[in-house]
CHARMM-style PDB file with segment names, atoms N, HN, CA, C and O in Angstrom:
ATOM      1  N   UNK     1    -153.783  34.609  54.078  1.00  0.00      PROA
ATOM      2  CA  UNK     1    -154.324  34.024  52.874  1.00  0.00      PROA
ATOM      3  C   UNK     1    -154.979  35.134  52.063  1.00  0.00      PROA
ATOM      4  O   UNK     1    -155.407  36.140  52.629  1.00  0.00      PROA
ATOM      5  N   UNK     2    -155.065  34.964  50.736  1.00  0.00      PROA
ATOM      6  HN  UNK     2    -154.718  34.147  50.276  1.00  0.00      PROA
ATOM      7  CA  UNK     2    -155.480  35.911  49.768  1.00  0.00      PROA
ATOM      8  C   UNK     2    -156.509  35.591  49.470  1.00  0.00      PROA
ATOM      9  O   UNK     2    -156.877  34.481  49.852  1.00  0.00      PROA
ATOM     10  N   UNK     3    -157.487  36.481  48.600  1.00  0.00      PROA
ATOM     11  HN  UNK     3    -157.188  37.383  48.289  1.00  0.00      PROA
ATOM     12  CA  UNK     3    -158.467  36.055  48.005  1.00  0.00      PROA
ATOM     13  C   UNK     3    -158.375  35.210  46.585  1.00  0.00      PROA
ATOM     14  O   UNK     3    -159.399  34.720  46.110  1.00  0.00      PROA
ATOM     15  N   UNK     4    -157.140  35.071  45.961  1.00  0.00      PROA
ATOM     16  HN  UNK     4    -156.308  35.469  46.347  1.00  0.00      PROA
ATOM     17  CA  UNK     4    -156.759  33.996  45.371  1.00  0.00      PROA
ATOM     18  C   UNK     4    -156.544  32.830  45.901  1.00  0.00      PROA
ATOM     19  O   UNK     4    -157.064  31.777  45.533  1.00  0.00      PROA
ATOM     20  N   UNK     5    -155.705  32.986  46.859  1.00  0.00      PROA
ATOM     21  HN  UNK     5    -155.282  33.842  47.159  1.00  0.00      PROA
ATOM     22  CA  UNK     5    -155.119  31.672  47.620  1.00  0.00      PROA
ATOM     23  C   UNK     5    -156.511  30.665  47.886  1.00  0.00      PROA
ATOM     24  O   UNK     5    -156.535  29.534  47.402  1.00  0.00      PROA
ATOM     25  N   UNK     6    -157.433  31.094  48.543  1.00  0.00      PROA
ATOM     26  HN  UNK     6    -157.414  32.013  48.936  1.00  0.00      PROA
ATOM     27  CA  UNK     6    -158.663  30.907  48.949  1.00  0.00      PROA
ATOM     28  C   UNK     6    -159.341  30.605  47.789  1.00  0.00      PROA
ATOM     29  O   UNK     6    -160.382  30.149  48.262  1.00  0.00      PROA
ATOM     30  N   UNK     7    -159.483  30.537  46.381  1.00  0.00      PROA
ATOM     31  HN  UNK     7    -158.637  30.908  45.997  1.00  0.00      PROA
ATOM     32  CA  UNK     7    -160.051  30.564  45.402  1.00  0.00      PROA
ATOM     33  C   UNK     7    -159.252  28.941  45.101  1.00  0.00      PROA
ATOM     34  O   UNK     7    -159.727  27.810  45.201  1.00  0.00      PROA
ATOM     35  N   UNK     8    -157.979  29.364  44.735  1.00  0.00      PROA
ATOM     36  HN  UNK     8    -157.593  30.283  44.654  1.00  0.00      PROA
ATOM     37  CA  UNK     8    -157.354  27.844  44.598  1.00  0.00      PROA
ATOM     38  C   UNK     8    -157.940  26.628  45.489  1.00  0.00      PROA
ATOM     39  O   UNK     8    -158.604  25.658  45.123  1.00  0.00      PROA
ATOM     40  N   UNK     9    -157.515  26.966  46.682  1.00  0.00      PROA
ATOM     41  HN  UNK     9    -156.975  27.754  46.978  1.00  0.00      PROA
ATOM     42  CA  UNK     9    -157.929  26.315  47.622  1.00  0.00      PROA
ATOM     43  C   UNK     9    -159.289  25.336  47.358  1.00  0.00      PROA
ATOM     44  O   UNK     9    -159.382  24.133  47.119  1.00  0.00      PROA
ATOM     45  N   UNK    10    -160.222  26.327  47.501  1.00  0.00      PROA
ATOM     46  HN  UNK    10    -160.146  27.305  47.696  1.00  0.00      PROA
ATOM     47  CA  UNK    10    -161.165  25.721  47.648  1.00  0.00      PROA
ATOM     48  C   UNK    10    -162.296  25.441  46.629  1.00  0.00      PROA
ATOM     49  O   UNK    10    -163.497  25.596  46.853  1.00  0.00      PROA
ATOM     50  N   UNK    11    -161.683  24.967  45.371  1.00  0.00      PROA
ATOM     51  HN  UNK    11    -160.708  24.841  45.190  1.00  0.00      PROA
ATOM     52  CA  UNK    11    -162.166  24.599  43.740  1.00  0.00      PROA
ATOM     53  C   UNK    11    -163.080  25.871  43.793  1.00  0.00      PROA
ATOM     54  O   UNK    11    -162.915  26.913  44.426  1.00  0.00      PROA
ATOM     55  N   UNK    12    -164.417  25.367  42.677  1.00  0.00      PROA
ATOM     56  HN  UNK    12    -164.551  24.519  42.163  1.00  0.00      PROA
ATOM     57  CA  UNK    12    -165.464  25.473  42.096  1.00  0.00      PROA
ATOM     58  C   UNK    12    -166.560  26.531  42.855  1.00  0.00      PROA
ATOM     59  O   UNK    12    -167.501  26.181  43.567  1.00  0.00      PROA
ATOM     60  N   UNK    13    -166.223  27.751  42.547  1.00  0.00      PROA
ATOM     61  HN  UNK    13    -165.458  28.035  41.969  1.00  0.00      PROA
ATOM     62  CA  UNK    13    -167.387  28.322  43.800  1.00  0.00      PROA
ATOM     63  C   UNK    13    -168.792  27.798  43.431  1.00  0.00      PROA
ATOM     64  O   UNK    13    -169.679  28.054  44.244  1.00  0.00      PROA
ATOM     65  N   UNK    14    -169.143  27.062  42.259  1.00  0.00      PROA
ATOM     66  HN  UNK    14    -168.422  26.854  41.599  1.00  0.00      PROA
ATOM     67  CA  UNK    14    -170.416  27.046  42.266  1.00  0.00      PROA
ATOM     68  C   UNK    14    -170.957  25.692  43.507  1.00  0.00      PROA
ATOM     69  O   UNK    14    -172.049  25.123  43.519  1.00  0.00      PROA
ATOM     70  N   UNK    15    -169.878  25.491  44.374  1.00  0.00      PROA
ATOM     71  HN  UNK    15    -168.991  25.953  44.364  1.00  0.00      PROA
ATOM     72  CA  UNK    15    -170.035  24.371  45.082  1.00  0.00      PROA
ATOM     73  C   UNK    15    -169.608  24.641  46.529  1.00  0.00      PROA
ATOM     74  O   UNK    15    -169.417  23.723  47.327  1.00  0.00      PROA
ATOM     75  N   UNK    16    -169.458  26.008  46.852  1.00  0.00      PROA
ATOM     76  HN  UNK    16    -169.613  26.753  46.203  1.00  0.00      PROA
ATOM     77  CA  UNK    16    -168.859  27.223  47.956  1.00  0.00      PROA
ATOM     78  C   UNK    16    -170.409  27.011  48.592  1.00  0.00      PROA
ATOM     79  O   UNK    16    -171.480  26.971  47.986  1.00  0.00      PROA
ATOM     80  N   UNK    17    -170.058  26.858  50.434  1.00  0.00      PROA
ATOM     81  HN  UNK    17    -169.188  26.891  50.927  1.00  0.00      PROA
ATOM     82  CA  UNK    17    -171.508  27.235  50.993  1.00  0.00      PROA
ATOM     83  C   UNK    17    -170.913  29.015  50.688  1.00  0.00      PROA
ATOM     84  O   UNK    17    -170.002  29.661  50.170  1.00  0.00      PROA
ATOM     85  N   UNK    18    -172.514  29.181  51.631  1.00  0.00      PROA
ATOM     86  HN  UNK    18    -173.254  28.657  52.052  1.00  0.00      PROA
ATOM     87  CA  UNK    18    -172.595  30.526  52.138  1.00  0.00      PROA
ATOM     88  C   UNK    18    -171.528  31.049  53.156  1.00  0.00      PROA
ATOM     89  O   UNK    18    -171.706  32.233  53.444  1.00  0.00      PROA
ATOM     90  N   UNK    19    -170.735  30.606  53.613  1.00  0.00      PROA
ATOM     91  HN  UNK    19    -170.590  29.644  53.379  1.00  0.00      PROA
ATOM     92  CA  UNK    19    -169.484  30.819  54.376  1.00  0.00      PROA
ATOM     93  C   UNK    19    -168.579  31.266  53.558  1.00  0.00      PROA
ATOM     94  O   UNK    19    -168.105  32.383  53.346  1.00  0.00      PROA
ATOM     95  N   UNK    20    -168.366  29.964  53.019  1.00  0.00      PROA
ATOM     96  HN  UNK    20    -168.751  29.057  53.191  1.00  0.00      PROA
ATOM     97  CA  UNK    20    -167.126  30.208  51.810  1.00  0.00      PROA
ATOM     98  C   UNK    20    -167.217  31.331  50.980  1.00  0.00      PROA
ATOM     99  O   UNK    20    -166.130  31.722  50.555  1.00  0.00      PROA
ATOM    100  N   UNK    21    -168.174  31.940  50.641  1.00  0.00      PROA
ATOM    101  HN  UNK    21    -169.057  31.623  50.987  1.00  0.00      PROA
ATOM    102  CA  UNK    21    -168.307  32.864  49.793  1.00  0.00      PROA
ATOM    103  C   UNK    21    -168.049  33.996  50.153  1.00  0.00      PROA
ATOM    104  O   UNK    21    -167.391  34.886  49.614  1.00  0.00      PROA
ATOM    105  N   UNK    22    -168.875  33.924  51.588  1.00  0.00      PROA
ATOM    106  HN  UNK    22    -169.410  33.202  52.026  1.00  0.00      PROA
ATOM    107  CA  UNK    22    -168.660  35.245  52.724  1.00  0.00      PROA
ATOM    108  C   UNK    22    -167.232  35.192  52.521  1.00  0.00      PROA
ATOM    109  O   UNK    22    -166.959  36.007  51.640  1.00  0.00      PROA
ATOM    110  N   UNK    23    -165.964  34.468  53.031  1.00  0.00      PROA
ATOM    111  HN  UNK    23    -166.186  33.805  53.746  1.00  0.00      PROA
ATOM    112  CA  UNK    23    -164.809  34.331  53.502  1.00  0.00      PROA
ATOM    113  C   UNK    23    -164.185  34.682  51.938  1.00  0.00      PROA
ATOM    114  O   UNK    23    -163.355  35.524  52.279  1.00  0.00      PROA
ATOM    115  N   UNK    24    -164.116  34.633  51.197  1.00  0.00      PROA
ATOM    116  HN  UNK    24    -164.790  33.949  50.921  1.00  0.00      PROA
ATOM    117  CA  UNK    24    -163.709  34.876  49.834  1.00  0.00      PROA
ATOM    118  C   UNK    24    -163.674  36.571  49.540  1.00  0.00      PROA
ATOM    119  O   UNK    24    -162.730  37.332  49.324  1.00  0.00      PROA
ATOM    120  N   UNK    25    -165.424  36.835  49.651  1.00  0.00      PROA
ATOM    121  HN  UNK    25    -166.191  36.217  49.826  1.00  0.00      PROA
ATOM    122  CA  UNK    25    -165.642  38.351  49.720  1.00  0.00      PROA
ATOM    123  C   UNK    25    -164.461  38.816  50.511  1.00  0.00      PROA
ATOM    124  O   UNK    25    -163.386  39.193  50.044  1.00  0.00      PROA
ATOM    125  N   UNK    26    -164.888  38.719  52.089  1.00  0.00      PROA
ATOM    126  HN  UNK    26    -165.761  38.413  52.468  1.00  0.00      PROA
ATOM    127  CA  UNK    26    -163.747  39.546  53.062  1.00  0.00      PROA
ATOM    128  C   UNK    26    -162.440  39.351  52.815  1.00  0.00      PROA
ATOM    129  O   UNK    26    -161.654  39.963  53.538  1.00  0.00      PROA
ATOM    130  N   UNK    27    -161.941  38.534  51.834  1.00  0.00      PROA
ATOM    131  HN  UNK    27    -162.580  38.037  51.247  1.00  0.00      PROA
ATOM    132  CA  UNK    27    -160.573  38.094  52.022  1.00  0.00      PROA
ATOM    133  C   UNK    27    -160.332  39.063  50.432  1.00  0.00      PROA
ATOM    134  O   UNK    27    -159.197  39.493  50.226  1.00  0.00      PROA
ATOM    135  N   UNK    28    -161.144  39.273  49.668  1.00  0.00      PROA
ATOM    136  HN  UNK    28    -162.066  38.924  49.835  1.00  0.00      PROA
ATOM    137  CA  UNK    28    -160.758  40.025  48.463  1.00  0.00      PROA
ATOM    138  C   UNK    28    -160.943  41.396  48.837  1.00  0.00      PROA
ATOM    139  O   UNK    28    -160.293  42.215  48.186  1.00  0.00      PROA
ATOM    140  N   UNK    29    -161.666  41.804  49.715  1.00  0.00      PROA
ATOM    141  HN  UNK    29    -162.194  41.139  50.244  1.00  0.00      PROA
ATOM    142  CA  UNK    29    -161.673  43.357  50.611  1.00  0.00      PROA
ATOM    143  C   UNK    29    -160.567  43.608  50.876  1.00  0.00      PROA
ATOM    144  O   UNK    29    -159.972  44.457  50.212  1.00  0.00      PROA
ATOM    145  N   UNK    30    -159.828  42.817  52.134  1.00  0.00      PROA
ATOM    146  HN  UNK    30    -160.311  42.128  52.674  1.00  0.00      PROA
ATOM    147  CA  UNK    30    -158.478  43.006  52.475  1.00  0.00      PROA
ATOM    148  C   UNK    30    -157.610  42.987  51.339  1.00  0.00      PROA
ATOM    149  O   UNK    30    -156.794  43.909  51.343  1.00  0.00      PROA
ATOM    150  N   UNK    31    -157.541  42.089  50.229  1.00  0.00      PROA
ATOM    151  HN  UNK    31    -158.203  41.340  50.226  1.00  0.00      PROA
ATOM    152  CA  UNK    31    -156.827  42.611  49.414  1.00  0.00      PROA
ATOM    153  C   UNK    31    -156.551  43.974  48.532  1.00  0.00      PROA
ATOM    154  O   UNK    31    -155.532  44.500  48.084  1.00  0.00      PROA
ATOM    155  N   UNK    32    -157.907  44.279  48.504  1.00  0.00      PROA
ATOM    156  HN  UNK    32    -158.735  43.852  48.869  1.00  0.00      PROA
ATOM    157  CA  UNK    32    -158.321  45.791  47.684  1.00  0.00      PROA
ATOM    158  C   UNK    32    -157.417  46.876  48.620  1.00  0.00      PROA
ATOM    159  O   UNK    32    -156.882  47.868  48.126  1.00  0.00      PROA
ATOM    160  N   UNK    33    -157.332  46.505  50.124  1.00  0.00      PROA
ATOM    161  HN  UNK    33    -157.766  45.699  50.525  1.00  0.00      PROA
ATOM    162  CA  UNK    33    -156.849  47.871  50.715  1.00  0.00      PROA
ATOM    163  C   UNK    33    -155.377  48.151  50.703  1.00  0.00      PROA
ATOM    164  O   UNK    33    -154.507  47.299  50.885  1.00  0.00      PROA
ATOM    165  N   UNK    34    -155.105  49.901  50.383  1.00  0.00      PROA
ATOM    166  HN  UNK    34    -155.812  50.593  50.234  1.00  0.00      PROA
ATOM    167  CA  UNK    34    -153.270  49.966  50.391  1.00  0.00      PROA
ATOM    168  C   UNK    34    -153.014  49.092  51.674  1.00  0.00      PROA
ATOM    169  O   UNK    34    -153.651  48.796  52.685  1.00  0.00      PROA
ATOM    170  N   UNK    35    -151.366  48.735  50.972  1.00  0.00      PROA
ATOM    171  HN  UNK    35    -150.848  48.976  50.151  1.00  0.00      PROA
ATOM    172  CA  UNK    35    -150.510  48.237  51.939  1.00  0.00      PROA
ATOM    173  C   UNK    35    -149.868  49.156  52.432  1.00  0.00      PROA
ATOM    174  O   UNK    35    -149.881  50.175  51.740  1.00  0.00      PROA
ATOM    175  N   UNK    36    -149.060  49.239  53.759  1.00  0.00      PROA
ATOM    176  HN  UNK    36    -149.049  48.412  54.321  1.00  0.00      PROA
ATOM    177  CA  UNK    36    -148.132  50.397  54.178  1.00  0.00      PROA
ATOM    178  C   UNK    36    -146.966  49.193  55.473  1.00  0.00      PROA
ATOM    179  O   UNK    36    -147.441  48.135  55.885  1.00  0.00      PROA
ATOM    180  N   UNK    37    -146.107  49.469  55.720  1.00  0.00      PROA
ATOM    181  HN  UNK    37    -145.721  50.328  55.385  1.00  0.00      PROA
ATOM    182  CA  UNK    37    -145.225  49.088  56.614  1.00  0.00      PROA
ATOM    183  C   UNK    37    -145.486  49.451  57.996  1.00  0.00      PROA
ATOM    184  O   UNK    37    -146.200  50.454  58.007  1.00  0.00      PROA
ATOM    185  N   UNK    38    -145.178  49.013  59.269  1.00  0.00      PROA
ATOM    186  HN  UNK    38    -144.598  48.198  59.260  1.00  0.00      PROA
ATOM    187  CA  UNK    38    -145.437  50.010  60.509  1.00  0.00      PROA
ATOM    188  C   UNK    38    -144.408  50.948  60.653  1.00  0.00      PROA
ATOM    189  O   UNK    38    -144.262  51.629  61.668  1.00  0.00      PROA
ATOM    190  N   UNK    39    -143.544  51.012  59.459  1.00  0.00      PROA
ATOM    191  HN  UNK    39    -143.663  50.458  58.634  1.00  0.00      PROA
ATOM    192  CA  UNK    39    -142.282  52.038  59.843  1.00  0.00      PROA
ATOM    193  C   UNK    39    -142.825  53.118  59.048  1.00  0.00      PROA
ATOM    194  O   UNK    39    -142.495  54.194  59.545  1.00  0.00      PROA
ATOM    195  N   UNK    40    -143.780  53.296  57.637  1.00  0.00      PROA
ATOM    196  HN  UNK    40    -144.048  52.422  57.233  1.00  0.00      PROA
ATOM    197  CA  UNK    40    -144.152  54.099  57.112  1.00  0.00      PROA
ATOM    198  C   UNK    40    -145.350  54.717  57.476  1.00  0.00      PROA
ATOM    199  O   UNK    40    -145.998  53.960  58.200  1.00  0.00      PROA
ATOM    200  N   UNK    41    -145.900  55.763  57.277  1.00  0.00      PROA
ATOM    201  HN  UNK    41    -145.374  56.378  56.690  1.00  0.00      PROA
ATOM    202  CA  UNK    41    -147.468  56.318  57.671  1.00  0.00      PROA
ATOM    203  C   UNK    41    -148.412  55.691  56.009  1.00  0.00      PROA
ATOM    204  O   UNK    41    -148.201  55.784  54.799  1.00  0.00      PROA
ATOM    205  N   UNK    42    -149.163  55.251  56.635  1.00  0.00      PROA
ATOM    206  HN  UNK    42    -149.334  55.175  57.617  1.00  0.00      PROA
ATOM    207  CA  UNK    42    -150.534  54.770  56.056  1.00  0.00      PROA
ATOM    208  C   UNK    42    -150.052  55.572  54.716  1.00  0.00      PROA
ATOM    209  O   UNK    42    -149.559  55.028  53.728  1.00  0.00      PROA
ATOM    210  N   UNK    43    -150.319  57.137  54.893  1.00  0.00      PROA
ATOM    211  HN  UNK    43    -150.720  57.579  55.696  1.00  0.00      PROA
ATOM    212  CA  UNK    43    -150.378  57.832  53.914  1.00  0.00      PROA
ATOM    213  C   UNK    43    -149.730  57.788  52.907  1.00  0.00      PROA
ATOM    214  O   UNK    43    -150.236  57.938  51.794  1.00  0.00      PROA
ATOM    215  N   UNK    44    -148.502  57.577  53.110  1.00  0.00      PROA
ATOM    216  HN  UNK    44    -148.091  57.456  54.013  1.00  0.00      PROA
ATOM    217  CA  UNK    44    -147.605  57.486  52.104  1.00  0.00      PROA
ATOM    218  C   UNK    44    -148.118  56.195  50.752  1.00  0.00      PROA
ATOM    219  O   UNK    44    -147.862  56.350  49.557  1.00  0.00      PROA
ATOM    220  N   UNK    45    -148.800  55.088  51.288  1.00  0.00      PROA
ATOM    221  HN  UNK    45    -149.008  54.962  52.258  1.00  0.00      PROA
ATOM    222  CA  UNK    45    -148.622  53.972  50.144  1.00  0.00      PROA
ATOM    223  C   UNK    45    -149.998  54.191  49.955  1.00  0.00      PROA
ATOM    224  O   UNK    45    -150.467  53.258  49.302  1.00  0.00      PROA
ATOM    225  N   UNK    46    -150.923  55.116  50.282  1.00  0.00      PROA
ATOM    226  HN  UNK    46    -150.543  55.874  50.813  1.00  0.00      PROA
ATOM    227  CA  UNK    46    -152.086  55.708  49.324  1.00  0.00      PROA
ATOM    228  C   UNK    46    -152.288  55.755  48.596  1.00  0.00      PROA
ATOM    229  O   UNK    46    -151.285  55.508  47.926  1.00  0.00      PROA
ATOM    230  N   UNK    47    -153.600  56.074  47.623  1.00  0.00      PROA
ATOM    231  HN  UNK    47    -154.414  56.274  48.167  1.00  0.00      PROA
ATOM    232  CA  UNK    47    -153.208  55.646  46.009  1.00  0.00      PROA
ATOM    233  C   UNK    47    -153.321  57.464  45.911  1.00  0.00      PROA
ATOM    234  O   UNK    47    -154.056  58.155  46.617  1.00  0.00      PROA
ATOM    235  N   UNK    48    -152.498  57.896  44.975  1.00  0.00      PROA
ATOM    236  HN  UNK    48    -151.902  57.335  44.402  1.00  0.00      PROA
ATOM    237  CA  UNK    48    -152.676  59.598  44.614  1.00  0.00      PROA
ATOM    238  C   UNK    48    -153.907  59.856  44.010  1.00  0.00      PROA
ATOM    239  O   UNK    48    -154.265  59.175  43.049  1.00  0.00      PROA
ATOM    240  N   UNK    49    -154.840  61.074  44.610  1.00  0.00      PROA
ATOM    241  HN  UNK    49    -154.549  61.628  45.391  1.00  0.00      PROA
ATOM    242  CA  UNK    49    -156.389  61.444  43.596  1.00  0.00      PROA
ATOM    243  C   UNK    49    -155.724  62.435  43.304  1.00  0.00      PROA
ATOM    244  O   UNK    49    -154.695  62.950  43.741  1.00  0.00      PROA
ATOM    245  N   UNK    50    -156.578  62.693  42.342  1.00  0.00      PROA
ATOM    246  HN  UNK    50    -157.414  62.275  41.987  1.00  0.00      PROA
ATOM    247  CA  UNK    50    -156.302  63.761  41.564  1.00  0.00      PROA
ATOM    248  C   UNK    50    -156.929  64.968  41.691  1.00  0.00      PROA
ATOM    249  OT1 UNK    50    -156.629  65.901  40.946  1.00  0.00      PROA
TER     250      UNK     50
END
């Protein structure tokens, strides 16, 4: 589940306990992080710095 999916889901955050909110946060974390395959190295789907 996404941190959208989870947003749909579960209406109105102004009506989210303290769980829900927690679970929203961590679930929009995991989204923030690169994706990579287990056939590729992490590194590769990195974002490039400059």
């Amino acid at each position: 589940m996404t941190g959208t999916e989870f947003r749909a889901q579960h209406g109105d955050p102004a009506t989210w306990t303290t769980a829900d909110i927690e679970a929203q946060q961590n679930l929009a974390e995991i989204d923030a992080l690169p994706t990579h395959t287990p056939d590729e190295p992490a590194e590769a789907s990195a974002p490039a710095t400059a």
